[in-house]
Backbone as CSV, one residue per row, in Angstrom:
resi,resn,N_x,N_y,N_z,CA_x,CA_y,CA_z,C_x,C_y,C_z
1,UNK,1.302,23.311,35.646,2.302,23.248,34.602,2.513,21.800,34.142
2,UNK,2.607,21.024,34.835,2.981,19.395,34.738,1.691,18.938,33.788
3,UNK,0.282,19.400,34.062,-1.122,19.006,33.247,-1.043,19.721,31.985
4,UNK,-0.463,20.550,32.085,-0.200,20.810,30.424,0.788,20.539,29.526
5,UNK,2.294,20.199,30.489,3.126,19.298,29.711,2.284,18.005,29.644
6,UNK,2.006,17.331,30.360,1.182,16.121,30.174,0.527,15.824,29.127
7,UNK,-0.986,17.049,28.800,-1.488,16.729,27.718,-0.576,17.033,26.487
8,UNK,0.368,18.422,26.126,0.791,18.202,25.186,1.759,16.908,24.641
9,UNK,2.130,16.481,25.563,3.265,14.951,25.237,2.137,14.220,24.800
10,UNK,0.435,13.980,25.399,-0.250,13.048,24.933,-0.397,13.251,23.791
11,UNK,-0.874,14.560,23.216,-1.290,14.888,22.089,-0.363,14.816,20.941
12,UNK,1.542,14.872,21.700,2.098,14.419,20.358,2.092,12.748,20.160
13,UNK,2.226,12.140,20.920,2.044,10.723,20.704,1.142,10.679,20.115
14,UNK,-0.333,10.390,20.236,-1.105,10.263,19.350,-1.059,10.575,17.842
15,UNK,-0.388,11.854,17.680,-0.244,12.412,16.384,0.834,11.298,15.780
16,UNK,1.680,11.409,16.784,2.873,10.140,16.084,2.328,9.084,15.758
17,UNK,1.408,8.080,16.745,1.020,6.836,16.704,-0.203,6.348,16.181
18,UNK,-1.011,7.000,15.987,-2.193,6.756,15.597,-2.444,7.529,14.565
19,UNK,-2.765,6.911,13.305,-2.916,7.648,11.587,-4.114,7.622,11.817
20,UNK,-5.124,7.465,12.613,-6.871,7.966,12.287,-6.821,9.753,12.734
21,UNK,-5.917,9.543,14.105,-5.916,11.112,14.889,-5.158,12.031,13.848
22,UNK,-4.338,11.396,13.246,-3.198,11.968,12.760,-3.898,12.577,11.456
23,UNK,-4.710,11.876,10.845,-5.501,11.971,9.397,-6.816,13.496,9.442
24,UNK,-7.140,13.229,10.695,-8.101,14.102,11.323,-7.562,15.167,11.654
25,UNK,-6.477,15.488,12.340,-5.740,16.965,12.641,-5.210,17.345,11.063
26,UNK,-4.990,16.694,10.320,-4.639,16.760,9.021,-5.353,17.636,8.419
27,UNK,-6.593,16.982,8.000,-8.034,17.433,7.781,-8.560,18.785,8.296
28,UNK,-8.759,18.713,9.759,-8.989,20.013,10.241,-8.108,21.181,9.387
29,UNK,-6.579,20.894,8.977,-5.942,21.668,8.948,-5.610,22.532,7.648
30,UNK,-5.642,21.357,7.155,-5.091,21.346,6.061,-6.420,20.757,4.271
31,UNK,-6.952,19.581,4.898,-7.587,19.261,3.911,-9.106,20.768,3.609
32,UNK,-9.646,21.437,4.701,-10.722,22.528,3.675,-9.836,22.964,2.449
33,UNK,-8.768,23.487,2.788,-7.927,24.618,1.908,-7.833,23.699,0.717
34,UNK,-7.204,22.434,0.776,-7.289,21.591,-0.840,-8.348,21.251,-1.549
35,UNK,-9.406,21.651,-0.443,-10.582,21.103,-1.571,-11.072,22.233,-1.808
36,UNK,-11.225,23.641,-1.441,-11.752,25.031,-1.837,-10.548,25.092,-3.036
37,UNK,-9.047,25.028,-3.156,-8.239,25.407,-4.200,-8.731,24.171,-5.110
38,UNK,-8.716,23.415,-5.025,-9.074,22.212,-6.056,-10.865,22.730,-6.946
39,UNK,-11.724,23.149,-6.131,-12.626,23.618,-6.734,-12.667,24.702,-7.613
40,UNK,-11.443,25.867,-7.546,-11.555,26.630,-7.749,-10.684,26.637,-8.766
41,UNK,-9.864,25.578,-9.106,-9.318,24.960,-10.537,-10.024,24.462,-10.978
42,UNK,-11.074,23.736,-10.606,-11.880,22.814,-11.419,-12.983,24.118,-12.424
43,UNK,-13.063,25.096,-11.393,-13.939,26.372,-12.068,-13.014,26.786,-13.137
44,UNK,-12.258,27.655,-12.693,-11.330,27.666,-13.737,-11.265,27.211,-14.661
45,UNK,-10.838,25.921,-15.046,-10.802,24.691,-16.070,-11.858,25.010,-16.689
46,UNK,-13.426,25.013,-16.184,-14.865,25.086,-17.234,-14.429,26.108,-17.494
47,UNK,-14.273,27.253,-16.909,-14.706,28.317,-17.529,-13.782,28.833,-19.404
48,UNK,-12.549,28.024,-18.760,-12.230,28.035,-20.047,-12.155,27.214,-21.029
49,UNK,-12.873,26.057,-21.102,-13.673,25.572,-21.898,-14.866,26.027,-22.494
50,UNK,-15.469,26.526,-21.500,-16.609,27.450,-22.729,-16.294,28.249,-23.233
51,UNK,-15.418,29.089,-22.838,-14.433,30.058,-23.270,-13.961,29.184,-25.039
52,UNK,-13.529,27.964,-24.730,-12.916,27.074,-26.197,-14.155,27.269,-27.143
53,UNK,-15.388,26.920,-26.482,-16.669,26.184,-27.265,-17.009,27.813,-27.831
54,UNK,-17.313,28.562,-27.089,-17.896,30.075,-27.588,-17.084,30.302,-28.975
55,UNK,-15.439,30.252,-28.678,-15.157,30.684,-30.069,-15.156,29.952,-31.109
56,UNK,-15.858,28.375,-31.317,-15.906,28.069,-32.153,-15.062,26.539,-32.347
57,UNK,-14.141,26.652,-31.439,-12.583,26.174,-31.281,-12.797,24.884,-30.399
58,UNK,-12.647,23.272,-30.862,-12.739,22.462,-29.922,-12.241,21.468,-30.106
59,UNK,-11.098,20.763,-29.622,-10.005,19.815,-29.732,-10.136,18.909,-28.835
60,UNK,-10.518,17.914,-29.415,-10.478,16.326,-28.798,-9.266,15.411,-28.754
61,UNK,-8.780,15.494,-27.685,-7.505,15.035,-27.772,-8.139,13.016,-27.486
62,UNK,-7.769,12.422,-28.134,-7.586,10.535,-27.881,-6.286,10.336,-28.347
63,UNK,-5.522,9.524,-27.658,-4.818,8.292,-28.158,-5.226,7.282,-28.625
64,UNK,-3.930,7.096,-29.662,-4.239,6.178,-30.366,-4.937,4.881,-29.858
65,UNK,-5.179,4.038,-30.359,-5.937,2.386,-30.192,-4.600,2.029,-29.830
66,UNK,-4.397,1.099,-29.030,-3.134,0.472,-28.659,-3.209,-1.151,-29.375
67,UNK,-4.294,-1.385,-29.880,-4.878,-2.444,-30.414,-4.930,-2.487,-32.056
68,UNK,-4.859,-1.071,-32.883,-4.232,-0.822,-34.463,-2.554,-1.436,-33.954
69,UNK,-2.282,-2.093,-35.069,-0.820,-2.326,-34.903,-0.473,-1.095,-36.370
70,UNK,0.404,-0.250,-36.154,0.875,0.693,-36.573,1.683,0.761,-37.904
71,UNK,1.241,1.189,-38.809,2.660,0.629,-40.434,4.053,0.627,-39.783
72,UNK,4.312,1.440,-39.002,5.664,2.140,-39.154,6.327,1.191,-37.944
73,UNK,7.194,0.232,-38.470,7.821,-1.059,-37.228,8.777,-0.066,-36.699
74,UNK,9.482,0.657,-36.779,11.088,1.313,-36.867,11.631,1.471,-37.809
75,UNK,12.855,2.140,-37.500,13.539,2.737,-38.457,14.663,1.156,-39.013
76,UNK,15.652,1.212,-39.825,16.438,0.438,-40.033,17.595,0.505,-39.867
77,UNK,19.088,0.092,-39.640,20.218,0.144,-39.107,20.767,1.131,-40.164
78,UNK,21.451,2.261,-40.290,22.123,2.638,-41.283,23.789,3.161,-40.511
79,UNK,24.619,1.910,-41.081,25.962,2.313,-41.038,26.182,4.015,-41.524
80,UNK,27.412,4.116,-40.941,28.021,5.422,-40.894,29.563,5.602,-40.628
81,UNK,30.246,6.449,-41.432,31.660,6.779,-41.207,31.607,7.956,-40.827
82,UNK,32.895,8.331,-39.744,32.966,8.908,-38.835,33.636,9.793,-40.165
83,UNK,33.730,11.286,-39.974,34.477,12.064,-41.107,35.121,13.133,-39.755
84,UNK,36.266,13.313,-40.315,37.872,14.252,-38.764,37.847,15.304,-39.971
C-alpha cells in the first residue's frame, strides 16, 4: 500500500513540477483528439470551398493597403441643440 501511495505522490509532483512530463501526459491525453478534430475542420472547410468554386461563387476577401492613405479623414464637429 505505502509503494503505491509512493508512486502516485511521485507521479503528482512531477506533473506539478516538471512542464516536459507535464506536456507529455498532456499529449498522450489530450493532444490526438485536437489534432483528429482540427483535421476534420480543416476537411470540412475544403469541402466547402469547392462546394463555393462548383457553383460558380468565389469571394476574395483582402484588406485594404494600410499604405493608400484614404479620402475620407473623418467626419467634422457638428454642434447641436438639445430639443425637451
Amino acid at each position: 500500500m505505502k509503494l503505491v501511495f509512493n508512486i502516485i505522490l511521485i507521479f503528482l509532483l512531477l506533473l506539478a513540477f516538471v512542464p516536459f512530463f507535464r506536456n507529455f501526459i498532456f499529449h498522450l491525453l489530450v493532444g490526438r483528439k485536437l489534432v483528429k478534430e482540427q483535421e476534420r475542420i480543416f476537411r470540412a472547410h475544403q469541402k466547402q470551398q469547392e462546394q463555393k468554386t462548383r457553383n460558380g461563387v468565389r469571394v476574395d476577401n483582402t484588406p485594404p493597403n494600410k499604405d493608400q492613405s484614404s479620402r475620407f479623414g473623418g467626419g467634422e464637429y457638428v454642434d447641436y441643440e438639445e430639443v425637451k
